[in-house]
PDB file of N, H, CA, C and O in Angstrom:
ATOM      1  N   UNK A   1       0.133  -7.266 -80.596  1.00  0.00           N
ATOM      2  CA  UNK A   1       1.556  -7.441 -80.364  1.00  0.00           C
ATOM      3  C   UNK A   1       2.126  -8.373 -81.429  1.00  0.00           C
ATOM      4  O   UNK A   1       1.682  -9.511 -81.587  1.00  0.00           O
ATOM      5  N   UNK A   2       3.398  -7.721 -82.355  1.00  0.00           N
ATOM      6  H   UNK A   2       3.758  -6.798 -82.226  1.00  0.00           H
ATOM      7  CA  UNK A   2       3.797  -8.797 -82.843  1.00  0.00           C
ATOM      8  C   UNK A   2       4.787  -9.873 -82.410  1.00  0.00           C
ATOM      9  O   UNK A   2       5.497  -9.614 -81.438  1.00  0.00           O
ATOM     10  N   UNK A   3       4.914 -11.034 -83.011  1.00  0.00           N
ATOM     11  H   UNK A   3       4.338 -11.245 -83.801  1.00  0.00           H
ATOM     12  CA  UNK A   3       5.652 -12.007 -82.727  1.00  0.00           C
ATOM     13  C   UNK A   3       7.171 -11.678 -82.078  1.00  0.00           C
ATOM     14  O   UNK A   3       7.484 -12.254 -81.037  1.00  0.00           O
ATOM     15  N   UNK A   4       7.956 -10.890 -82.612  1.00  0.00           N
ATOM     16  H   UNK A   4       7.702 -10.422 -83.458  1.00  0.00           H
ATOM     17  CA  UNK A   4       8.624 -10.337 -82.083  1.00  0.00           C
ATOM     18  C   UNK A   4       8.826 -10.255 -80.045  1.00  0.00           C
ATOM     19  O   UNK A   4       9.425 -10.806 -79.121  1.00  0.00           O
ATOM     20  N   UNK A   5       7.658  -8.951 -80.385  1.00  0.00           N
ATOM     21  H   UNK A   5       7.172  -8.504 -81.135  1.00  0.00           H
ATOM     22  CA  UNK A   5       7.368  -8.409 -79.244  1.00  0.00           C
ATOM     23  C   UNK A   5       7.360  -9.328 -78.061  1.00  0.00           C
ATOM     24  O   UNK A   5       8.063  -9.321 -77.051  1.00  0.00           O
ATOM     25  N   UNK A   6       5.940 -10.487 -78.612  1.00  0.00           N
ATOM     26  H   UNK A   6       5.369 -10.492 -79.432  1.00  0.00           H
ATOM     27  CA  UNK A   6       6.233 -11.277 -77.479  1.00  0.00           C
ATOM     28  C   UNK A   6       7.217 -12.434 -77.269  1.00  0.00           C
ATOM     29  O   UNK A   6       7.242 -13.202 -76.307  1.00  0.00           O
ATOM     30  N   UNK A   7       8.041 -12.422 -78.364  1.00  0.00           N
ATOM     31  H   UNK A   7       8.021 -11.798 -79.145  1.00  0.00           H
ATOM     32  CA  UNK A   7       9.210 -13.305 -77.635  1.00  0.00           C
ATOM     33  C   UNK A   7      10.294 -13.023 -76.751  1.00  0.00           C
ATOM     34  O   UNK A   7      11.019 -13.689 -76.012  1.00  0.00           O
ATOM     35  N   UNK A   8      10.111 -11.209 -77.221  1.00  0.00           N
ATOM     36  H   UNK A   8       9.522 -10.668 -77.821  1.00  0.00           H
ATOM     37  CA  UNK A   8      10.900 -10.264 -75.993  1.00  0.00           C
ATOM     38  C   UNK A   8      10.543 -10.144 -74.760  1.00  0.00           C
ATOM     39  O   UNK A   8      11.360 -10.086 -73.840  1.00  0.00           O
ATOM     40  N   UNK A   9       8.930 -10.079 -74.567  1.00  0.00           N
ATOM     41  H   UNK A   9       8.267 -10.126 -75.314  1.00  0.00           H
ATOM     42  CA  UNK A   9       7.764 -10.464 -73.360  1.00  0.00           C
ATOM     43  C   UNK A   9       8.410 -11.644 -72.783  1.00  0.00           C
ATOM     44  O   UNK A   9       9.034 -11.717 -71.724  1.00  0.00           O
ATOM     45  N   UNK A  10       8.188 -12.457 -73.552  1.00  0.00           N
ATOM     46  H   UNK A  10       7.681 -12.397 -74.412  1.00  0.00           H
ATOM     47  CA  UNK A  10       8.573 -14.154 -73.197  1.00  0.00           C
ATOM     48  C   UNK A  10       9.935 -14.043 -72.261  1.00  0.00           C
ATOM     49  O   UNK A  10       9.932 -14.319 -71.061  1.00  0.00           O
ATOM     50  N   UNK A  11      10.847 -13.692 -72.838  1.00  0.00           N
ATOM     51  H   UNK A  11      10.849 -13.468 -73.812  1.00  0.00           H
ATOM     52  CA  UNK A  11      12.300 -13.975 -72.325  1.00  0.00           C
ATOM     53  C   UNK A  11      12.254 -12.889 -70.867  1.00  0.00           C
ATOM     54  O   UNK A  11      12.499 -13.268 -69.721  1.00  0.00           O
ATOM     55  N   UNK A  12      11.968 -11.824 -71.175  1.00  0.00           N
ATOM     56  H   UNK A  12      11.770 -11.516 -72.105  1.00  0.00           H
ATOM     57  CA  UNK A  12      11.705 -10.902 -69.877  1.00  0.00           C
ATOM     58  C   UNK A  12      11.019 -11.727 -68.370  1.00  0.00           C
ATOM     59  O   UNK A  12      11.543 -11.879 -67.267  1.00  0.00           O
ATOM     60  N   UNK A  13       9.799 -12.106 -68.829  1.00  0.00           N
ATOM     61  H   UNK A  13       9.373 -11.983 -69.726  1.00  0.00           H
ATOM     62  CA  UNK A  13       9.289 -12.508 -68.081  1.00  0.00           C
ATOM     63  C   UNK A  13       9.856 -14.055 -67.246  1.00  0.00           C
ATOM     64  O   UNK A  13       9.550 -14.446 -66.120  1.00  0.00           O
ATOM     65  N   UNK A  14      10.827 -14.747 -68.333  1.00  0.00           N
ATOM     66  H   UNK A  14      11.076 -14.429 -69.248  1.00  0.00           H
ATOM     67  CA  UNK A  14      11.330 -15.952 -67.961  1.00  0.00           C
ATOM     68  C   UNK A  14      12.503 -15.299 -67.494  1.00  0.00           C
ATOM     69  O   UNK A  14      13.169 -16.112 -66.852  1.00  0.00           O
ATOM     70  N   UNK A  15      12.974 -14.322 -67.534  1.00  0.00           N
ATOM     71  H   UNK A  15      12.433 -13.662 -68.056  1.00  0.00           H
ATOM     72  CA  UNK A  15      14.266 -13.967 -66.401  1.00  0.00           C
ATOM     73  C   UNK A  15      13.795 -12.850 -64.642  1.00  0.00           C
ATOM     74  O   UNK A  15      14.353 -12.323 -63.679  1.00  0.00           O
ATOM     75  N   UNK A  16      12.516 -13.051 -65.194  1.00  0.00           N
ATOM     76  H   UNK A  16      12.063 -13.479 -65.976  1.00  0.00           H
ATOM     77  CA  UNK A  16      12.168 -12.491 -63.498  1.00  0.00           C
ATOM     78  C   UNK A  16      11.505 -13.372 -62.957  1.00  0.00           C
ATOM     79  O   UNK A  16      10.936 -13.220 -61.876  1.00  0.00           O
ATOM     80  N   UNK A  17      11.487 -14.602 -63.764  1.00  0.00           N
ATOM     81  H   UNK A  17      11.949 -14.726 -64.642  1.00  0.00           H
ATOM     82  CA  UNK A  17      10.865 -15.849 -62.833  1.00  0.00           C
ATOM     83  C   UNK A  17      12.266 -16.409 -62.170  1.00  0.00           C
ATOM     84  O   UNK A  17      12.457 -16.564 -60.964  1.00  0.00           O
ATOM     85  N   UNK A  18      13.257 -16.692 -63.295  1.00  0.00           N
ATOM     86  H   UNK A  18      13.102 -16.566 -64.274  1.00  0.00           H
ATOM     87  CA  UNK A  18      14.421 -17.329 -62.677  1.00  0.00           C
ATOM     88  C   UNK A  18      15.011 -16.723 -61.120  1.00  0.00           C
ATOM     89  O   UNK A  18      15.324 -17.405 -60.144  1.00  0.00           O
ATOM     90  N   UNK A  19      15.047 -15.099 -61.269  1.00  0.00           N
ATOM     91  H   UNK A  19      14.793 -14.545 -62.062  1.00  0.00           H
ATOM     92  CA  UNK A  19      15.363 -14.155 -60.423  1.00  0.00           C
ATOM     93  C   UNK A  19      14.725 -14.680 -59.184  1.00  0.00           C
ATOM     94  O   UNK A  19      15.277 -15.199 -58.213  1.00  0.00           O
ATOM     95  N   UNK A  20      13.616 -14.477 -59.369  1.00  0.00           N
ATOM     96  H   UNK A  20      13.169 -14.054 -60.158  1.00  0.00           H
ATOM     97  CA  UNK A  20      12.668 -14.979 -58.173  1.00  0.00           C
ATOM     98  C   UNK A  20      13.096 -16.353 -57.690  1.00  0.00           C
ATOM     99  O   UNK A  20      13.322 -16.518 -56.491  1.00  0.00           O
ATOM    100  N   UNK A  21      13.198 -17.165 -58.399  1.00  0.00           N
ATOM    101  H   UNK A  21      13.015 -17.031 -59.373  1.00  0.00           H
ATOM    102  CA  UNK A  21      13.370 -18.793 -58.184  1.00  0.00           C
ATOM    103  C   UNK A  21      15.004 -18.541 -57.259  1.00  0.00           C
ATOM    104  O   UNK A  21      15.034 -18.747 -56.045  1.00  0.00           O
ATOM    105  N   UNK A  22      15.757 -18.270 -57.716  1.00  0.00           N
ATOM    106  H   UNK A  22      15.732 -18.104 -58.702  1.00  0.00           H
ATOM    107  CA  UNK A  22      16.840 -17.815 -57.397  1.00  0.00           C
ATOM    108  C   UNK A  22      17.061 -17.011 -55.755  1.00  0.00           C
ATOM    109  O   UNK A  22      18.096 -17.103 -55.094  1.00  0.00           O
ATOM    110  N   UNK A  23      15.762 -16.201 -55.321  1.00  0.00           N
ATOM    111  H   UNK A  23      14.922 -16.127 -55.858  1.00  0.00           H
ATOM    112  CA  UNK A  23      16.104 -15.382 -54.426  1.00  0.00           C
ATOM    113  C   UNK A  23      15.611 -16.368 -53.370  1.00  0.00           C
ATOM    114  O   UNK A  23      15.976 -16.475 -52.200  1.00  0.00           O
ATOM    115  N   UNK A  24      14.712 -17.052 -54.043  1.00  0.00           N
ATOM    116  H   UNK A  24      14.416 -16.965 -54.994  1.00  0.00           H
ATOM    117  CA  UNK A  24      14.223 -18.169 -53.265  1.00  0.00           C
ATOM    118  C   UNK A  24      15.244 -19.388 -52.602  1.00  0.00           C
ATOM    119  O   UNK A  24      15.425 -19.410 -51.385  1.00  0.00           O
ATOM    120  N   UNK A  25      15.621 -19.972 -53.125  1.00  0.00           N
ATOM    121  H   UNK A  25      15.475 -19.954 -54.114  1.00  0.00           H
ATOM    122  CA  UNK A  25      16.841 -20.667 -53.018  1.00  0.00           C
ATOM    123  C   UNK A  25      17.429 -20.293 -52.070  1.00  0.00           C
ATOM    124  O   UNK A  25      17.350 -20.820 -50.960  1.00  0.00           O
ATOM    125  N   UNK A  26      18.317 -19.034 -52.442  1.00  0.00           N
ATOM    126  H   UNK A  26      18.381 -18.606 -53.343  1.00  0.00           H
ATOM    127  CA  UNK A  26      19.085 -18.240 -51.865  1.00  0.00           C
ATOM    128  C   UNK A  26      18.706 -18.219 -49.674  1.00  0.00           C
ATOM    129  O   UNK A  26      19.384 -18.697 -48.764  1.00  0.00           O
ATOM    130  N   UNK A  27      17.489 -17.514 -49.640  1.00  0.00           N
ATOM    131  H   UNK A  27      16.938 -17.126 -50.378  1.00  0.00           H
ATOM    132  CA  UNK A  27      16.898 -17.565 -48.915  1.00  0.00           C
ATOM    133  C   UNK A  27      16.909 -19.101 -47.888  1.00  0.00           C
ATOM    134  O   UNK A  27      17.264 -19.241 -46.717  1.00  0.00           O
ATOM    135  N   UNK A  28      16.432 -19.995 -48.763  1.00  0.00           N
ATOM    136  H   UNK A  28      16.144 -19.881 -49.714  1.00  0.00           H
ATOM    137  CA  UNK A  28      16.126 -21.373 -47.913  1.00  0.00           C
ATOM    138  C   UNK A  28      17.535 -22.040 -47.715  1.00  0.00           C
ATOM    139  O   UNK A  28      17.529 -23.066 -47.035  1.00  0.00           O
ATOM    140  N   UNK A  29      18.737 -21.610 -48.208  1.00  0.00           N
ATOM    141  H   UNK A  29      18.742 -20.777 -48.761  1.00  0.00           H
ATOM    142  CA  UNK A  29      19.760 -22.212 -48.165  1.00  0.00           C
ATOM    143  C   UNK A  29      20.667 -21.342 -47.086  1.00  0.00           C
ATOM    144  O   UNK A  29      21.673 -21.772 -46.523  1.00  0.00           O
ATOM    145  N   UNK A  30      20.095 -20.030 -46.921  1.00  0.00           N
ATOM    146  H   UNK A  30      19.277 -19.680 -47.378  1.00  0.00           H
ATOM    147  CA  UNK A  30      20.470 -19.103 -45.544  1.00  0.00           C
ATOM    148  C   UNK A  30      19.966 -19.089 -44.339  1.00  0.00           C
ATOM    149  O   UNK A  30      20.549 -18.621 -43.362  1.00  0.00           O
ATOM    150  N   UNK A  31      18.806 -19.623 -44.330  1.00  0.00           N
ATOM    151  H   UNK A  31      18.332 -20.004 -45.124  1.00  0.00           H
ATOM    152  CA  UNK A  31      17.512 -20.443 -43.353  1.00  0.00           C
ATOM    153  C   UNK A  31      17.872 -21.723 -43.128  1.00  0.00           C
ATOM    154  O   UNK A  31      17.387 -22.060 -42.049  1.00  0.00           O
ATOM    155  N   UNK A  32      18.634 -22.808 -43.739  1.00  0.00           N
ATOM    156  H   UNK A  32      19.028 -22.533 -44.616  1.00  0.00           H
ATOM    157  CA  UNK A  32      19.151 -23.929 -43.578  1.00  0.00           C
ATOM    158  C   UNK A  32      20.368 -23.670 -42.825  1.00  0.00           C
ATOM    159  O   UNK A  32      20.354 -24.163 -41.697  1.00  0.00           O
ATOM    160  N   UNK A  33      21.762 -22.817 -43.252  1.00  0.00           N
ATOM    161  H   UNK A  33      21.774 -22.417 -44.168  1.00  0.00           H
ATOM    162  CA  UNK A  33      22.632 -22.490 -42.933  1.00  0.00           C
ATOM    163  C   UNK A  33      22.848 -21.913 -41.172  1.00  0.00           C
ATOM    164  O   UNK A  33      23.696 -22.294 -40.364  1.00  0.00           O
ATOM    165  N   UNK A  34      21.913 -21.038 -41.015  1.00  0.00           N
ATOM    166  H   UNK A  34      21.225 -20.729 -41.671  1.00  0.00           H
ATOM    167  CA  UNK A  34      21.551 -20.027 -39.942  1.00  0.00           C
ATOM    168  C   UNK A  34      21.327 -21.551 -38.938  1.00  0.00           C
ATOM    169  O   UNK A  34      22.056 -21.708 -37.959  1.00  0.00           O
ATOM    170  N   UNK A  35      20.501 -22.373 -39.218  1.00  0.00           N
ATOM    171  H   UNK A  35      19.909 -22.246 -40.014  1.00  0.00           H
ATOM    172  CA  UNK A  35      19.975 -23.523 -38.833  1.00  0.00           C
ATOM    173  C   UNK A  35      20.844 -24.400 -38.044  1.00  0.00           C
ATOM    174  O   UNK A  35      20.776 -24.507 -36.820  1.00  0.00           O
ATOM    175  N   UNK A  36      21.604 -24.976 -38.747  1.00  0.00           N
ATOM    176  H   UNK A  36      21.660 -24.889 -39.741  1.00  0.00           H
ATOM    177  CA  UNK A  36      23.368 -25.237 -39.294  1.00  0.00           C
ATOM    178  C   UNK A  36      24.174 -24.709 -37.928  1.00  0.00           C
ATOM    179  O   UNK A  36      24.300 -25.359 -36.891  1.00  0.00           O
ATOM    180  N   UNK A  37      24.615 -23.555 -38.153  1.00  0.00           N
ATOM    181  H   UNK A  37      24.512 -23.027 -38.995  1.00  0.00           H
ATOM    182  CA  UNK A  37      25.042 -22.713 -37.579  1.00  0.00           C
ATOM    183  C   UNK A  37      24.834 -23.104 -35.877  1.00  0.00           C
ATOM    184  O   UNK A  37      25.512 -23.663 -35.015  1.00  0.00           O
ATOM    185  N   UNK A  38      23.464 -22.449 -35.962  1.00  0.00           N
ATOM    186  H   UNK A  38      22.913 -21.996 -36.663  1.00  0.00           H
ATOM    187  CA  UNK A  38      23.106 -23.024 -34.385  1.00  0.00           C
ATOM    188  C   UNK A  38      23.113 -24.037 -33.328  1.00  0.00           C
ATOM    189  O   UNK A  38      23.478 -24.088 -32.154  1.00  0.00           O
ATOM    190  N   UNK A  39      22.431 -25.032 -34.411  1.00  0.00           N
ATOM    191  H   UNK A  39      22.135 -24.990 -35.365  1.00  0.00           H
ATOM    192  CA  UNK A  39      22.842 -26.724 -33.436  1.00  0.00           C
ATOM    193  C   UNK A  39      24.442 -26.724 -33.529  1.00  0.00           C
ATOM    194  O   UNK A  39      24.846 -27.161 -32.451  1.00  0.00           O
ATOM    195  N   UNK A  40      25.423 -26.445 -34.292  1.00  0.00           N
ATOM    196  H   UNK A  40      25.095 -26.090 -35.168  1.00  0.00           H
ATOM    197  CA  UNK A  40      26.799 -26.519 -34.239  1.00  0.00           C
ATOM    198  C   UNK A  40      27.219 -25.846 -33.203  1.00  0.00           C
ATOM    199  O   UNK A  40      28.135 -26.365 -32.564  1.00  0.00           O
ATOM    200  N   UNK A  41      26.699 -24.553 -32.753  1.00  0.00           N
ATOM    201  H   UNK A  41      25.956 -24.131 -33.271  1.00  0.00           H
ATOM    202  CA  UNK A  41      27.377 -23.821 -31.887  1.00  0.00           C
ATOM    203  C   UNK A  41      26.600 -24.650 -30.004  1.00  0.00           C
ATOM    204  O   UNK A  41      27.293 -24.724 -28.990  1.00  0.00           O
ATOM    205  N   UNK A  42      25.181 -25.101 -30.082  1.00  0.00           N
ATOM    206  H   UNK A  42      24.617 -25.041 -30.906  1.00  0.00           H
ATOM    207  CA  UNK A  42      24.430 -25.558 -29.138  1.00  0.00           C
ATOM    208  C   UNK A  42      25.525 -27.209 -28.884  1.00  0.00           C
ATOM    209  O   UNK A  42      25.774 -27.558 -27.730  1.00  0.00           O
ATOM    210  N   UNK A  43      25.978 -27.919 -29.913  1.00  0.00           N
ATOM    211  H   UNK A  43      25.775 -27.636 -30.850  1.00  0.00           H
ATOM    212  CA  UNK A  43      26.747 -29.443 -29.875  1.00  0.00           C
ATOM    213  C   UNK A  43      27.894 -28.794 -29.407  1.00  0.00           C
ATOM    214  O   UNK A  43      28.109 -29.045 -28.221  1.00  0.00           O
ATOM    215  N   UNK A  44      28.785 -27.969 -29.987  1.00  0.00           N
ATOM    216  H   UNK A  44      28.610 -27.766 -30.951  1.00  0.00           H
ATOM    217  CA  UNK A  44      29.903 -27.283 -29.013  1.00  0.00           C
ATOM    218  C   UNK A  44      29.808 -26.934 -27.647  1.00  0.00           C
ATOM    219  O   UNK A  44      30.627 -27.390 -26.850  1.00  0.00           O
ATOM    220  N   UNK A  45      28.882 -26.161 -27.280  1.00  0.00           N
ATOM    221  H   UNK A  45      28.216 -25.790 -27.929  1.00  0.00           H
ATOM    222  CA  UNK A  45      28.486 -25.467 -26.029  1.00  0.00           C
ATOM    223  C   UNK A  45      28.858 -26.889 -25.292  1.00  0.00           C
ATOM    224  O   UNK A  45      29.834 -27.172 -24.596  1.00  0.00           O
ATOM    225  N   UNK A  46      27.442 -27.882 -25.797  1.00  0.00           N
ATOM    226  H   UNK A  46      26.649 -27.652 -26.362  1.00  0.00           H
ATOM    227  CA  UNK A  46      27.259 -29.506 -24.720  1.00  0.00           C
ATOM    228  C   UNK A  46      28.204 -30.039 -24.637  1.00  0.00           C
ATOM    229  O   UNK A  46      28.380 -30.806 -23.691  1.00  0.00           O
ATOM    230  N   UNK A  47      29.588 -29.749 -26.002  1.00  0.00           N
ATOM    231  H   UNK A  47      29.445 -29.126 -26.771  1.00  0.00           H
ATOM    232  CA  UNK A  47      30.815 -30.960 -25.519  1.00  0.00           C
ATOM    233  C   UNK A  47      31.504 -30.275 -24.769  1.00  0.00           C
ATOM    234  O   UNK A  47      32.327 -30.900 -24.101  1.00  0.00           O
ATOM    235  N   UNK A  48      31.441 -28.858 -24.604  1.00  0.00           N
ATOM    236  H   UNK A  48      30.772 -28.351 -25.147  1.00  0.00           H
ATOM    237  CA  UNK A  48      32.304 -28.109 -23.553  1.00  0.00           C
ATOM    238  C   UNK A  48      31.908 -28.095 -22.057  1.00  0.00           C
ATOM    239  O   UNK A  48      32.483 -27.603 -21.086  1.00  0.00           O
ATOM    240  N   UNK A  49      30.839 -28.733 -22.159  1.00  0.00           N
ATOM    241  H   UNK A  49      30.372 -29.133 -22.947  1.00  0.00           H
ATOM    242  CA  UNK A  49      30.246 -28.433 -20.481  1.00  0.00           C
ATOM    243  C   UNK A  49      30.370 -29.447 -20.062  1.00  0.00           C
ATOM    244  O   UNK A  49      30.726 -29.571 -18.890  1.00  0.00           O
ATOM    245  N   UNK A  50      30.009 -31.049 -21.230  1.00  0.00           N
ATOM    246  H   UNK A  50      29.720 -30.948 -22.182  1.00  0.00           H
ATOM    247  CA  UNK A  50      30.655 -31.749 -20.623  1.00  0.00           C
ATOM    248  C   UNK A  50      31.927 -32.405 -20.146  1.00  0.00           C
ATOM    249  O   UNK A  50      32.142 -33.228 -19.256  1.00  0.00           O
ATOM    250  N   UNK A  51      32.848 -31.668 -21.176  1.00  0.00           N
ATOM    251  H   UNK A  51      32.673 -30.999 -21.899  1.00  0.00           H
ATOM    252  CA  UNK A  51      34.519 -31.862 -20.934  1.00  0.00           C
ATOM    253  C   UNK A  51      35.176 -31.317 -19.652  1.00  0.00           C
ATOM    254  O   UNK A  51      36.056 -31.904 -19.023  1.00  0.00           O
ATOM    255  N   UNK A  52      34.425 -29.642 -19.217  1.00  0.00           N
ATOM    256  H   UNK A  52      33.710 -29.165 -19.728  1.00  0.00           H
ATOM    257  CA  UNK A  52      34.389 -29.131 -18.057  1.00  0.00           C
ATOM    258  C   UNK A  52      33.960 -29.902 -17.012  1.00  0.00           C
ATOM    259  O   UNK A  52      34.665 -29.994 -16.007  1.00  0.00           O
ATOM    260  N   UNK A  53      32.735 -30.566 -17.111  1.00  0.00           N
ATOM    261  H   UNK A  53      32.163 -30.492 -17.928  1.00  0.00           H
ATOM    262  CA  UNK A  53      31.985 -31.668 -15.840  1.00  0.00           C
ATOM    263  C   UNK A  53      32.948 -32.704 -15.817  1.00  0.00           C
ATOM    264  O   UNK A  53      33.320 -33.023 -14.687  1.00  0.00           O
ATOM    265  N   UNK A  54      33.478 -33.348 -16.826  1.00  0.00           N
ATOM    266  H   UNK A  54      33.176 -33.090 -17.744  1.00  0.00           H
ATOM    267  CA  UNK A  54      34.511 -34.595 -16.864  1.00  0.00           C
ATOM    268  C   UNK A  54      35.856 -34.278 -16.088  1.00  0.00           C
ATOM    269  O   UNK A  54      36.494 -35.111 -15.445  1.00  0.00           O
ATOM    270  N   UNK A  55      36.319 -32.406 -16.311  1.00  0.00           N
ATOM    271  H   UNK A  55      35.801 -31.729 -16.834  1.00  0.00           H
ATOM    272  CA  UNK A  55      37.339 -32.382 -15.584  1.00  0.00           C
ATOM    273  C   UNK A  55      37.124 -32.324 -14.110  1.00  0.00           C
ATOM    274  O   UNK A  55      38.035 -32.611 -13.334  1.00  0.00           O
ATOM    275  N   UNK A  56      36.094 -32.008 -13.758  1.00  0.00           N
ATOM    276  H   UNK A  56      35.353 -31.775 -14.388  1.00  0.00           H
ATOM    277  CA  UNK A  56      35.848 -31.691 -12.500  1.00  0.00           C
ATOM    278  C   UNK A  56      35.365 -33.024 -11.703  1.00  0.00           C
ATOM    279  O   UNK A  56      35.558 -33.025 -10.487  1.00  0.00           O
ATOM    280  N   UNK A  57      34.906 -33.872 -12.148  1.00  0.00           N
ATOM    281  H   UNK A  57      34.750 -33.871 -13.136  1.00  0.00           H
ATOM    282  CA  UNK A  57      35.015 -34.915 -11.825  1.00  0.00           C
ATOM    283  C   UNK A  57      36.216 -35.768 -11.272  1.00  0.00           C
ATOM    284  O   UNK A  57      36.347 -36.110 -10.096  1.00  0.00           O
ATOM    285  N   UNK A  58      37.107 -36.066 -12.352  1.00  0.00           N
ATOM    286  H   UNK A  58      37.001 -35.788 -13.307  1.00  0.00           H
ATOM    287  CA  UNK A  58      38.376 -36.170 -12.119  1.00  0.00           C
ATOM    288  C   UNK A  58      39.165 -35.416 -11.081  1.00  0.00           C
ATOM    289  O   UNK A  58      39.908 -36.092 -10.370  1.00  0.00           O
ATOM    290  N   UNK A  59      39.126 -34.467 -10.942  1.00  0.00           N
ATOM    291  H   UNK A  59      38.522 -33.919 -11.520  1.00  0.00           H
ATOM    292  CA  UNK A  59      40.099 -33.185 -10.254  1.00  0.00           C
ATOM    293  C   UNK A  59      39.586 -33.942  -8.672  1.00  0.00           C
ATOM    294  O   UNK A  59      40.508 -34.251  -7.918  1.00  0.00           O
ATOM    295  N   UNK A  60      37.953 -34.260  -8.142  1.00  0.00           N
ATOM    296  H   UNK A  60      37.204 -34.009  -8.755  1.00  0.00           H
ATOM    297  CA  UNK A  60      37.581 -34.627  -7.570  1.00  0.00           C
ATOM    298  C   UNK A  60      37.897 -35.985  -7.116  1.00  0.00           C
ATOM    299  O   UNK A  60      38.043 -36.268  -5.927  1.00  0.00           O
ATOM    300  N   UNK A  61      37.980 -36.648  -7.885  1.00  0.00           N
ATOM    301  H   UNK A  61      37.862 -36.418  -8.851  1.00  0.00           H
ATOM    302  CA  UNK A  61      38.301 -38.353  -7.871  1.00  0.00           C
ATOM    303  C   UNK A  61      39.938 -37.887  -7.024  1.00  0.00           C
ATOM    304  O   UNK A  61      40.346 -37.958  -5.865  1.00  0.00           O
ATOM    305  N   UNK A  62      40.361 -37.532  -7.992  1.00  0.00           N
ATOM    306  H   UNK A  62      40.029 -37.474  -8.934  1.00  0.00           H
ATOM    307  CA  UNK A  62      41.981 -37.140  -6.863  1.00  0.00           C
ATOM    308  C   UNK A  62      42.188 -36.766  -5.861  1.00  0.00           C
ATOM    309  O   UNK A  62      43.162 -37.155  -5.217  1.00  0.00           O
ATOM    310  N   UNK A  63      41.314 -35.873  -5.412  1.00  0.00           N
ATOM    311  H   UNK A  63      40.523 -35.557  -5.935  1.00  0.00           H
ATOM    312  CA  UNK A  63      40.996 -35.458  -3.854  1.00  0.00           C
ATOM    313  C   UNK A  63      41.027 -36.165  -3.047  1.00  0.00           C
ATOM    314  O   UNK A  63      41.685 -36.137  -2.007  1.00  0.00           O
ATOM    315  N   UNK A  64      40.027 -37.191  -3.575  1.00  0.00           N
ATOM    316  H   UNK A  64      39.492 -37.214  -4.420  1.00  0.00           H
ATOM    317  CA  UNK A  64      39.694 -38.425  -2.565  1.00  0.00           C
ATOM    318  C   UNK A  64      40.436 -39.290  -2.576  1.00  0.00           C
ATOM    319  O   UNK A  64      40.530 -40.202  -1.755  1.00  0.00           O
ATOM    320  N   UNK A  65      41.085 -39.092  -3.567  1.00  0.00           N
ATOM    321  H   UNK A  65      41.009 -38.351  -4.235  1.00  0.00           H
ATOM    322  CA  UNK A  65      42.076 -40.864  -3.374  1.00  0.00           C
ATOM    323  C   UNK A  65      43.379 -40.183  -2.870  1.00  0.00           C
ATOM    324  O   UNK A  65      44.359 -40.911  -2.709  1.00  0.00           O
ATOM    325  N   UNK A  66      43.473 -38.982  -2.631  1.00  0.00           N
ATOM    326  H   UNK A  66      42.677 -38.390  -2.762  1.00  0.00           H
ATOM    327  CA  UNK A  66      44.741 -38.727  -1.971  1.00  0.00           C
ATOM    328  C   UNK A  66      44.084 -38.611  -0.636  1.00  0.00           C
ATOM    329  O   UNK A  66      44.760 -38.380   0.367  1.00  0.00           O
TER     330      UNK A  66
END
């Protein structure tokens, strides 16, 4: 192979590493996200159940004091 050749080798091969490096990333930052995603929607759920329990509490407290 001449010199050439493999600097064309060279660069080929260093853009299907990047690719790869890249899909990689990609991946762990959609696996982080997805991640993300969930405890956000699980911390919503808990402040809603407890804002619901807080009203019902209250609604209760009034009962009694009337």
């Amino acid at each position: 192979m001449g010199k050439k050749t493999q600097n064309m080798s060279a660069k080929i091969n260093n853009r299907f590493k990047a690719v790869d490096y890249m899909r990689q990333v990609r991946a762990e930052l959609s696996d982080l996200y997805q991640a993300d995603k969930d405890r956000f929607h699980k911390e919503l759920d808990q402040s809603m159940a407890d804002f619901l329990t807080a009203g019902k509490k209250r609604s209760l407290q009034r009962k009694i004091a009337e």
